[in-house]
C-alpha positions as CSV (number, residue, x, y, z in Angstrom):
1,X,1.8,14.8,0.5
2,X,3.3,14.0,4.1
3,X,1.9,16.6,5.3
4,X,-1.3,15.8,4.2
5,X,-1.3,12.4,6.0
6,X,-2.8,12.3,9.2
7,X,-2.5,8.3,9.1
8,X,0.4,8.9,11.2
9,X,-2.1,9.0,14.1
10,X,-3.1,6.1,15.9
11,X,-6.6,5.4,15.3
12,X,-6.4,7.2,11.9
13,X,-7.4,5.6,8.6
14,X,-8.1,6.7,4.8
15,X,-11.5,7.2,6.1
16,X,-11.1,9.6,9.5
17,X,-8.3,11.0,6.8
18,X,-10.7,11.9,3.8
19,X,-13.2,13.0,6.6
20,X,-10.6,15.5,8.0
21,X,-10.1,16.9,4.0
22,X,-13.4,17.3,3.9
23,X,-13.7,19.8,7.1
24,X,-10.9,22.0,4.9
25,X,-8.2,20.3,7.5
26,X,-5.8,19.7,4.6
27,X,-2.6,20.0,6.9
28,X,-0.8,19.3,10.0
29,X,-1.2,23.1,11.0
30,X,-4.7,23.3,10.4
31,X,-5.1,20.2,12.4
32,X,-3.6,22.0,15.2
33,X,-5.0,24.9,14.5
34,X,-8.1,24.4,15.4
35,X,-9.5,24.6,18.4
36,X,-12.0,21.5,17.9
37,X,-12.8,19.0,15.6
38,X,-16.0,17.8,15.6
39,X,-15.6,13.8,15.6
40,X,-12.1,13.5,17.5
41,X,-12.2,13.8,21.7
42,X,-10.6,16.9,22.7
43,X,-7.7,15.0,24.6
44,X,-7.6,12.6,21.6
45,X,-7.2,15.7,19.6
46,X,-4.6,17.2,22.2
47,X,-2.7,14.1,21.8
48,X,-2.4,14.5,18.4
49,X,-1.1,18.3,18.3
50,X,1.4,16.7,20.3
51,X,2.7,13.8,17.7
52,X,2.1,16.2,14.3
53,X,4.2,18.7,16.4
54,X,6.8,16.2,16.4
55,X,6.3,15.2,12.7
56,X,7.1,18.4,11.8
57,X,10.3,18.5,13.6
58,X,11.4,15.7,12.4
59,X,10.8,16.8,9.3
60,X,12.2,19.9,9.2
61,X,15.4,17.7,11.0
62,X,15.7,15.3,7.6
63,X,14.9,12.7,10.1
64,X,13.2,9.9,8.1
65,X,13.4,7.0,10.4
66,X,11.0,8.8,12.9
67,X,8.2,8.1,9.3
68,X,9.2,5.1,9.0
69,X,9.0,4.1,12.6
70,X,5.7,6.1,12.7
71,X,3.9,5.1,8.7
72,X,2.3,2.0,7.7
73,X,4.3,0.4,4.4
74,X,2.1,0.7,2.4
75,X,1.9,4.7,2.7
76,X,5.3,5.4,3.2
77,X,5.2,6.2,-0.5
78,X,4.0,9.6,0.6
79,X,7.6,10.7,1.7
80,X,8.8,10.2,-2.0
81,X,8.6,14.1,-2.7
82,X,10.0,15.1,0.6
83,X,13.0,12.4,0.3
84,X,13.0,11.3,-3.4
85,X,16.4,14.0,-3.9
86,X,17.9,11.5,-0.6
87,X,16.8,8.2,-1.6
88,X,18.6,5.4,-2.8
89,X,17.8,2.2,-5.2
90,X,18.0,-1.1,-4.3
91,X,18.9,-4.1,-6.2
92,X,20.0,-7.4,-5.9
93,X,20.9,-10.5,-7.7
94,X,21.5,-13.9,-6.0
95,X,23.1,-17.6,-7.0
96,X,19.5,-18.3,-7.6
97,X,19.0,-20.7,-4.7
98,X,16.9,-19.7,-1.2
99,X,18.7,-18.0,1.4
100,X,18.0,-21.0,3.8
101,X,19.6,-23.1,1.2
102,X,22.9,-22.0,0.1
103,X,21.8,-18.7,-1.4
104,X,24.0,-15.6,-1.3
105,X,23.5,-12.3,-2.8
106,X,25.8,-12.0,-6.1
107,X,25.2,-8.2,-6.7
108,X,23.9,-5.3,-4.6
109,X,23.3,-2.3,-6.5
110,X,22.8,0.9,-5.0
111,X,21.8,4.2,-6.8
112,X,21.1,7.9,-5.7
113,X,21.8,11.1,-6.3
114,X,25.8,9.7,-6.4
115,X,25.6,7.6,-9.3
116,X,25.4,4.0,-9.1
117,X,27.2,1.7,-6.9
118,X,27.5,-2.1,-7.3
119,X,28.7,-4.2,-4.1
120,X,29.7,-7.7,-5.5
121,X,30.6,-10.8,-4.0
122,X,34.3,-11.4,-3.2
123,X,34.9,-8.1,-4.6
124,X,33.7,-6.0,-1.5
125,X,30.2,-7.0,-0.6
126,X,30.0,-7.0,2.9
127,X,27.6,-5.7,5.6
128,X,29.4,-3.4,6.9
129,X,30.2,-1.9,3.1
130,X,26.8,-1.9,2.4
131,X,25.8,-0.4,5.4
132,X,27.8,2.2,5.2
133,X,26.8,3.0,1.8
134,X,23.2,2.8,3.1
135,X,23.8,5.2,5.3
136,X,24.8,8.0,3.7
137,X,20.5,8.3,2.4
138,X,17.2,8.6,3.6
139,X,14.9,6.9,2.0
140,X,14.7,3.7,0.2
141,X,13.1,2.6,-3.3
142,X,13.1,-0.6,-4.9
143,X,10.5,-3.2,-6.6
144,X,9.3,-6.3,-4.2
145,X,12.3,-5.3,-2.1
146,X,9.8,-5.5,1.3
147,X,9.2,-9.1,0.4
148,X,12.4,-10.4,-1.3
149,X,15.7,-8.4,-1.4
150,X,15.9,-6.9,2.1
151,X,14.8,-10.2,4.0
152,X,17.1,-12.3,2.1
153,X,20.1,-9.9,3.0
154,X,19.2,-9.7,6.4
155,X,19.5,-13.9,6.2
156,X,22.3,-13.9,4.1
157,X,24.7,-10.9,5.4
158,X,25.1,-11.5,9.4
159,X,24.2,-7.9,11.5
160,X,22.5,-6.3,8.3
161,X,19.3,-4.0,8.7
162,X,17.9,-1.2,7.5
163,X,15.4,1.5,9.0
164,X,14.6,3.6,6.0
165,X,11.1,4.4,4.8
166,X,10.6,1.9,1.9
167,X,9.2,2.4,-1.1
168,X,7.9,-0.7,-3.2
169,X,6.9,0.1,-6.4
170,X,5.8,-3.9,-6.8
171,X,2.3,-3.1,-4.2
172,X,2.0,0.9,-5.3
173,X,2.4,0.3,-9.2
174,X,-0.6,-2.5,-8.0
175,X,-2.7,-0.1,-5.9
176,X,-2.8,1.9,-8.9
177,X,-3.6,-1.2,-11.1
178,X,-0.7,-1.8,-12.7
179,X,0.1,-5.9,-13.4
180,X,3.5,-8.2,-13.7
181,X,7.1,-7.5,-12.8
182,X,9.5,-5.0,-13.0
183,X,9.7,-5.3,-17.2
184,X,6.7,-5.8,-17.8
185,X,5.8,-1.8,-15.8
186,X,8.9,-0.5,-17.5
187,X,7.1,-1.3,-20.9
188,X,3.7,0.2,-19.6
189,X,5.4,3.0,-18.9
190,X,7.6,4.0,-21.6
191,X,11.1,3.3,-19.7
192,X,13.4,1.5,-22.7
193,X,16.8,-0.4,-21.8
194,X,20.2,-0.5,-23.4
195,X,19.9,-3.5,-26.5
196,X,22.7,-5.8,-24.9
197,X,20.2,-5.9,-21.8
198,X,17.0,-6.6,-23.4
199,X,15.7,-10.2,-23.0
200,X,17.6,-10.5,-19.9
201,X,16.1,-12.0,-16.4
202,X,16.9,-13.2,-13.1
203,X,17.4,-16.7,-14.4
204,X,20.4,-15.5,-16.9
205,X,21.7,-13.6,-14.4
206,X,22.2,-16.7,-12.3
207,X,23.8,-18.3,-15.2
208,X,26.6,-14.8,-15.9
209,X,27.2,-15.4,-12.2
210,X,28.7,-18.9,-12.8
211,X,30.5,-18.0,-15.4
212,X,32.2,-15.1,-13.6
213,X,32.2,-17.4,-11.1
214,X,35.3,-19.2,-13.8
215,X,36.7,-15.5,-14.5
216,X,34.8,-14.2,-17.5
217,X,34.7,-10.5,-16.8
218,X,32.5,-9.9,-19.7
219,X,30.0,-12.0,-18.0
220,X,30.7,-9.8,-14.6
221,X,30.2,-6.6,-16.6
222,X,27.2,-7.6,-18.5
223,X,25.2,-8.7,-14.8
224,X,26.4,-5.4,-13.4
225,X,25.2,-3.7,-16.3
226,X,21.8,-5.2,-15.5
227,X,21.6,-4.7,-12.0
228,X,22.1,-1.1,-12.9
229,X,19.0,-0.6,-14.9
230,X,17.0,-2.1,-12.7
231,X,18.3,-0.4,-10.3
232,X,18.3,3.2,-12.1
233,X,14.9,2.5,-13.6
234,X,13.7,2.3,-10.1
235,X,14.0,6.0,-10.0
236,X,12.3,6.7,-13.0
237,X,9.5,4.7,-11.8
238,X,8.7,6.7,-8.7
239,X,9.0,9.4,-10.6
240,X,6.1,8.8,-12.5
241,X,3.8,6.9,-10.2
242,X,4.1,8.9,-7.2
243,X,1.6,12.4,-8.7
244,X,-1.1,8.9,-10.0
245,X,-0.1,8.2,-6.1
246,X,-1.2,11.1,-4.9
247,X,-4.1,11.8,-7.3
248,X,-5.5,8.3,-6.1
249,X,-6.0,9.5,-2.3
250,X,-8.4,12.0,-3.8
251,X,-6.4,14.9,-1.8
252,X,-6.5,17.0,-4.8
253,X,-10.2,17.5,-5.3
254,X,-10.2,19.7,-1.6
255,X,-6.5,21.6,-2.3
């Protein structure tokens, strides 16, 4: 689908976009070449060789950043096939107060093509451990991570950032119509969890943070446990709603 996205242009839209499917320009090489296109300047249309030429470097480079830099949010979705085999999942759980308030981030799970990871508090959560680990992919996935998870770690873990392309499945699951939270989509679509998890929510996991807090490892294991399907379930998700993704841009009708 990247390739298909000419929204990577300045002063391109899903309109000029559809317009440009519609004249059989389905890629970034038939962009450039042809010679003219009938509604774009021909030095608009120069200076637009010149960035896809770029994009597909970059591509061809692994170099993600240069999308994310380069996409709006809200279609950075359209790297999923590209980078999904580089991309990591993104979880967190907290102490359940506001960052600005005493809140710290309790667990920060992390899975990818390496299994899952779980950074915890006092037992190696740090920025530079979870930078490091952040590092190592190219994309990032989670579910209202854009609005929630990423800005309270930046507030929370001193020097953190991250310039990955983001996927949120919270705004594409509700571009495609999808409602509620991250349960309530796993349901929709079919994605079970193990029976000790079931019934579980960010409150409880505030309240098996206190009591590992007092040294009950079961309590420890049991949040981790749920981090980790949220987290893995992420995957799954994208998964499925990435082809309803594409199918919804209408790019399939001219291919």
């Amino acid at each position: 689908m990247i390739t298909n996205t000419f929204s990577i242009l300045n002063g391109i839209g899903p309109g000029t976009e559809k317009k440009l499917w519609k004249e059989g320009i389905l890629t970034w090489l038939d962009f450039k070449s042809s010679s003219s296109i009938g509604f774009i300047s021909g030095r608009r249309k120069s200076l637009y060789d010149h960035v896809l030429t770029e994009a597909a470097e970059r591509l061809e480079a692994r170099d993600s950043a240069f999308f994310a830099r380069r996409m709006k949010s809200s279609d950075q979705w359209r790297l999923f096939r590209e980078f999904g085999d580089e991309a990591v999942c993104l979880d967190i759980e907290t102490n359940g107060l506001p960052a600005a308030e005493g809140g710290v981030p309790t667990v920060v799970g992390l899975y990818g093509a390496d299994g899952f990871t779980a950074l915890v508090k006092g037992e190696g959560l740090s920025t530079e451990a979870l930078t490091d680990r952040l590092s190592r992919y190219k994309y990032l996935i989670t579910f209202y991570g854009s609005v929630f998870d990423i800005p309270f770690l930046r507030s929370t873990l001193p020097g953190f950032d991250v310039k990955l392309p983001h996927l949120d499945l919270c705004f594409t699951s509700r571009a495609l119509g999808y409602k509620g939270g991250l349960k309530k989509l796993e349901a929709t679509l079919g994605i079970g969890r193990a029976e000790e998890t079931i019934g579980l929510d960010g409150y409880t996991a505030v309240l098996l943070w206190r009591k590992a807090e007092k040294g009950d490892r079961r309590a420890l294991d049991l949040l981790i446990k749920y981090n980790m399907e949220d987290t893995v379930n992420l995957m799954s998700i994208a998964g499925i709603l990435y082809p309803r993704l594409k199918a919804s841009t209408g790019i399939e009708e001219f291919i």
